[in-house]
Structures are given as C-alpha cells and as structure tokens.
C-alpha positions in Angstrom: 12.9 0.6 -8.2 12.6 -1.9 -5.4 11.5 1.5 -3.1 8.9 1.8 -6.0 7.3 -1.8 -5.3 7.0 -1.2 -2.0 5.4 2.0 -1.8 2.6 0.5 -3.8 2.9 -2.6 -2.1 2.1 -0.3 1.3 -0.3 2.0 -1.1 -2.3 -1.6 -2.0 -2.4 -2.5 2.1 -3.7 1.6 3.0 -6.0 1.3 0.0 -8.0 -2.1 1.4 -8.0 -0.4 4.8 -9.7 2.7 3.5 -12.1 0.2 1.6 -13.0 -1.3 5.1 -13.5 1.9 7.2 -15.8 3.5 4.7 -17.7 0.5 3.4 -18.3 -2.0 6.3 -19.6 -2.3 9.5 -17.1 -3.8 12.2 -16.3 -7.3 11.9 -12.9 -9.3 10.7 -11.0 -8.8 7.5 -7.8 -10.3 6.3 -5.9 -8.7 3.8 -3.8 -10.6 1.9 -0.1 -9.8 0.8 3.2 -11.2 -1.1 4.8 -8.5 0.1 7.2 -9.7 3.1 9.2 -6.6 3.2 5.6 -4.4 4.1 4.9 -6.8 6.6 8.1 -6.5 8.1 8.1 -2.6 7.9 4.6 -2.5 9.6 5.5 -4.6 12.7 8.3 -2.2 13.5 7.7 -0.4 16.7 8.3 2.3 17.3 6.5 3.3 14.0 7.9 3.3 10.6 10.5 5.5 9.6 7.8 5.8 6.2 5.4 8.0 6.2 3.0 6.0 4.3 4.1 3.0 7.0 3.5 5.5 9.8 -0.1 6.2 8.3 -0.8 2.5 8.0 0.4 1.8 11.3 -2.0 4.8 12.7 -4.8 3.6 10.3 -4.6 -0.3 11.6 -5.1 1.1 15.6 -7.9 3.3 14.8 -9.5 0.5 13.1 -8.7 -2.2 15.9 -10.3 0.6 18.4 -13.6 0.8 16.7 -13.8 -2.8 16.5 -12.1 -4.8 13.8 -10.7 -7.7 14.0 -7.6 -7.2 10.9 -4.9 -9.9 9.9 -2.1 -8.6 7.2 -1.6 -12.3 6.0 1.1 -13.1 3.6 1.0 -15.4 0.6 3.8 -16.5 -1.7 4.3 -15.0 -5.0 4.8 -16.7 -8.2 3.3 -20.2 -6.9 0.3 -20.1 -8.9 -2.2 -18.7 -6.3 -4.9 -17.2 -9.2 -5.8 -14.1 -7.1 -2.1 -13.2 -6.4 -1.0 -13.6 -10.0 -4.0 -11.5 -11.1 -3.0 -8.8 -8.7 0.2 -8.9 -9.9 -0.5 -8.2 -13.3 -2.3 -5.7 -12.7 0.6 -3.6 -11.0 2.8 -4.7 -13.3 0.4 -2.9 -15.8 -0.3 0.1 -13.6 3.5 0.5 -13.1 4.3 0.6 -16.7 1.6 3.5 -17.7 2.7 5.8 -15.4 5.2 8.6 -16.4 7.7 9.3 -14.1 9.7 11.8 -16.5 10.4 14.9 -15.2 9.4 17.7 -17.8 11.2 21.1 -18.5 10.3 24.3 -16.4 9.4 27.0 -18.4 11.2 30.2 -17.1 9.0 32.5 -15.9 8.0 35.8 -18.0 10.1 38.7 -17.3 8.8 42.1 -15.7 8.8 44.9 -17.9 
C-alpha cells in the first residue's frame, strides 16, 4: 500500500505541473506537499529509478527552462493545516472508490 500513496502522492505533484504549463504564463509557483518521501525521490540525481519520478523530474527542467520559477515545498501532515487536511480527505476518498480487483479472463472462442 505504502507504494500506492506515493504514486498518487507523485501523480498529485505531475498533475499541479500539468496545471501550470497549460494554464499560466511564466512566473513562480509553489506547490505544496506532506509527502517527504516524493521529495526525497525527486531530488535524486541521477533521475529516479520511477518512471513517474523520471517524468516529473523531466517535466520540472522543461518548466525551469521556459521560465518558471517552481518550489516543491513540504508541509506537515495531520497538524491541522485546513488545506492539507482537505486534500487528504479527498485521497483518502479517491483511494477507497477505486477497484483494484482483478476480474476473470474469459477464454477465448474456439475455431471451428
């Protein structure tokens, strides 16, 4: 599970950069995090041994070439910060409607 988190913790970080190459001109952003462990995986060099991390890591140059100024910024979890504990909730509830079990295969129809 703790592979799971992170993955949409990355997803979250790839999503807000998306967000800021297609909506806004060049400036500064700062994205906000309680995800230590993405940090960490993004600072790696050489890049990540993720793909997703790899992307991110691609995705953050591009952006810093054309002009942005971007700061991953980490916040605490669980101390009450309303924005963080709103986010939360809603992974928590995006986590729990997703299906994840495998179904059956049907065979496929003979040749006659």
């Amino acid at each position: 599970m703790e592979a799971d988190v992170l993955t949409a913790e990355l997803f979250a970080i790839r999503q807000a950069l998306a967000y800021l190459n297609t909506t806004y001109t060049c400036t500064k952003a700062v994205i906000y995090t309680d995800s230590l462990s993405s940090l960490h995986l993004l600072s790696r060099r050489p890049a990540s041994s993720t793909v997703l991390a790899h992307t991110l890591q691609r995705l953050l140059l591009y952006l810093t070439s054309v002009g942005w100024k971007i700061t991953l910024q980490w916040v605490p979890s669980h101390c009450n910060i309303r924005g963080n504990e709103v986010a939360d909730a809603a992974a928590k509830m995006a986590l729990s409607e997703v299906n994840i079990t495998p179904s059956r295969c049907r065979s496929p129809p003979s040749s006659v």
